[in-house]
C-alpha positions in Angstrom: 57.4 -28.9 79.8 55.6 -27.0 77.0 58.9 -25.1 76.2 60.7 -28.5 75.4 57.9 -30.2 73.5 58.3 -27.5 70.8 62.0 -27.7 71.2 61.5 -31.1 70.0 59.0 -30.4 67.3 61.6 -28.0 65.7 63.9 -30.0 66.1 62.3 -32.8 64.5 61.1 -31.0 61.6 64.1 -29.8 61.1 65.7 -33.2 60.7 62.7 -34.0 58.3 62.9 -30.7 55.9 67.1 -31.2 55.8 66.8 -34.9 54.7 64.1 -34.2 52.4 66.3 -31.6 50.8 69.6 -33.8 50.6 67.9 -36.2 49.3 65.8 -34.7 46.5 67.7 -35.2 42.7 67.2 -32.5 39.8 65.1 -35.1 37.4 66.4 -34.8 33.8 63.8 -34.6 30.8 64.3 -37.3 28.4 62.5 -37.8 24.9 60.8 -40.7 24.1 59.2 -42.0 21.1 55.2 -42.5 21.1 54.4 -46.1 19.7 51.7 -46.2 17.6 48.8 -48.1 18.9 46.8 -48.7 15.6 43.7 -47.8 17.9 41.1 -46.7 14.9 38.4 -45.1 17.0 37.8 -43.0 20.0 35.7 -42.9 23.0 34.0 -41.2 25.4 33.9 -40.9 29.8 30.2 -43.3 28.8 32.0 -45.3 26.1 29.9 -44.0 23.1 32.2 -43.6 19.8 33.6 -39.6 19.6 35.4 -37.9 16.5 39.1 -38.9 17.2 41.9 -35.7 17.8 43.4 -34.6 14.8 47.3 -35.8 14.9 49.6 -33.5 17.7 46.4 -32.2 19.0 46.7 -33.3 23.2 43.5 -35.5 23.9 
């Protein structure tokens, strides 16, 4: 009984693993343009006004 309850577990994640990898699709990079928000300040985790990123920095 033991035997064929992990014959079936296999079996089923088997089935699983093989759809997931038919399924899964190489995802393309695509470029974008960031829109200007016109936001004039920044902001802290509190809320309390910070010294903004200089441009191209990440933040």
């Amino acid at each position: 009984m033991k035997n064929e309850s992990m014959k079936w577990v296999r079996r089923t994640m088997l089935v699983v693993l093989a759809g997931m990898l038919v399924t899964a699709q190489p995802v393309a990079a695509q470029s974008y343009v960031v829109v200007d928000t016109g936001q004039t300040a920044c902001y802290d985790g509190l809320g309390n006004v910070i010294t903004c990123p200089a441009e191209g920095e990440p933040g």
